[in-house]
C-alpha positions as CSV (number, residue, x, y, z in Angstrom):
1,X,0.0,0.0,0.0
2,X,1.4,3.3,-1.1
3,X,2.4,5.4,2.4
4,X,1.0,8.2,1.1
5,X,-2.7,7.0,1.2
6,X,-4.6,7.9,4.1
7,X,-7.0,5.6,4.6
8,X,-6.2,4.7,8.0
9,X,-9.6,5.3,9.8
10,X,-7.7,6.6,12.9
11,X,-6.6,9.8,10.8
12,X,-9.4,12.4,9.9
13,X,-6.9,14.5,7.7
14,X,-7.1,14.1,4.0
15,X,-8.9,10.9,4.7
16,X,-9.1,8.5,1.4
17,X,-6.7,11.0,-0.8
18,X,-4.0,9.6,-2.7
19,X,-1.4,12.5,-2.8
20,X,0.8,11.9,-6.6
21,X,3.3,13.8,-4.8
22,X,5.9,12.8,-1.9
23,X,6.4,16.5,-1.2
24,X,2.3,17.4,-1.1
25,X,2.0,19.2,2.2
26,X,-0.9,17.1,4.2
27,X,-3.7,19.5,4.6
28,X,-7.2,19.5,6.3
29,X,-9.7,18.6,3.4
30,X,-11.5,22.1,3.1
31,X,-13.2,21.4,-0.7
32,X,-16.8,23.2,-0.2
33,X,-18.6,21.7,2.4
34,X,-21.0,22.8,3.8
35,X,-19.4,23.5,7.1
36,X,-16.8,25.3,5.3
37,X,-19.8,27.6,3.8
38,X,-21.3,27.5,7.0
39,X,-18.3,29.0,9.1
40,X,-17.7,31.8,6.1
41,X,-20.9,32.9,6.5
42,X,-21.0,33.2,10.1
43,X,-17.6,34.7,9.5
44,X,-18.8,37.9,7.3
45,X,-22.0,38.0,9.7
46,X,-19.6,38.9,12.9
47,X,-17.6,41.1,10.6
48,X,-20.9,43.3,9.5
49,X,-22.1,43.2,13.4
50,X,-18.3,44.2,13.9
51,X,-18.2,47.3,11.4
52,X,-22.1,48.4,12.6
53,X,-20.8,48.7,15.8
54,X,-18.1,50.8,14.9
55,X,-19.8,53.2,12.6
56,X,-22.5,53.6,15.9
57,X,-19.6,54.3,17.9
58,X,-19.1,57.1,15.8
59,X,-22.5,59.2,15.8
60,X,-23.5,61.9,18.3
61,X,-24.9,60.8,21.4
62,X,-28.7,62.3,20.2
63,X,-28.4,60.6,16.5
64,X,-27.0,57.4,18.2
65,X,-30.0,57.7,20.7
66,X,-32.2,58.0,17.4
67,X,-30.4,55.3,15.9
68,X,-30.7,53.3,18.6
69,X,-35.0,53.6,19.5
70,X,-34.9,52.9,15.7
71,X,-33.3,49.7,15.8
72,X,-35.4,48.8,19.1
73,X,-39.1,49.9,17.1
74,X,-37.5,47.5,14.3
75,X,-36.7,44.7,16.3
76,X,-40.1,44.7,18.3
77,X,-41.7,44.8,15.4
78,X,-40.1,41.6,14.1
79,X,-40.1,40.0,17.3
80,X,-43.9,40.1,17.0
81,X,-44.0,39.1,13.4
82,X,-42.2,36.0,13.9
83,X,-44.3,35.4,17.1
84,X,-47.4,35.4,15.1
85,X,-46.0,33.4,12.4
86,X,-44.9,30.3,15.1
87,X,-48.4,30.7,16.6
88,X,-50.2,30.9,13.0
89,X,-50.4,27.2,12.8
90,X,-52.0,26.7,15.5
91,X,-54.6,29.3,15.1
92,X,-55.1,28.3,12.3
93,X,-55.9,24.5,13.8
94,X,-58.1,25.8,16.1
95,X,-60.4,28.0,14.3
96,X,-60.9,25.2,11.9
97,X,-61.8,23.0,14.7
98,X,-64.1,25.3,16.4
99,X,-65.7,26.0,12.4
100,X,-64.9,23.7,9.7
101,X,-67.1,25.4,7.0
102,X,-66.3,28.5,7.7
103,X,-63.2,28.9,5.0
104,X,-64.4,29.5,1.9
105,X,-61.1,28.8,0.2
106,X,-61.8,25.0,0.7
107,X,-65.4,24.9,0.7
108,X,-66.1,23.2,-2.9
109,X,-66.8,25.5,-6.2
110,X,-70.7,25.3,-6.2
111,X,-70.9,26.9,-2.9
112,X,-68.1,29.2,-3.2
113,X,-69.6,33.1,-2.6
């Protein structure tokens, strides 16, 4: 078996690569996937959060006090929208429950208003 295979189970790095080189450096397999992706994109996320921060550091105390009861009004706002949408499908279960004629959506073409 050629030494430079790796398919020794007990060795994560490079495993089942054959290297055509003796002086190939033995590297991490980083090709794409998706954790590779994954840890990019968390990656730029911290570096936008990063540069916000900075660029609020820099405002006036009254604009970054605007700013900032801006943000909040934003983020209440979507705190509520994605409230609603983990509680829609269970409203929606309910009401049908309580009413099962009542949408007319699935009430069949004949009787539709």
């Amino acid at each position: 078996m050629d030494p430079i295979l790796r398919s020794d189970p007990s060795n994560p790095v490079g495993r089942n690569r054959l290297s055509t080189s003796s002086a190939a450096p033995r590297q991490p397999r980083y090709d794409g996937c998706a954790m590779n992706i994954v840890e990019k994109v968390f990656a730029a996320v911290m570096v936008a959060v990063c540069l916000l921060l900075l660029l609020r550091m820099l405002l006036r105390p009254r604009r970054r006090a605007r700013v900032d009861a801006s943000i909040r009004r934003g983020s209440e706002r979507w705190q509520r929208r994605l409230a609603r949408f983990i509680a829609w499908p269970g409203a929606e279960l309910r009401a049908a429950a309580r009413d099962p004629g009542s949408d007319p959506a699935r009430a069949p073409l004949g009787e539709r208003a």
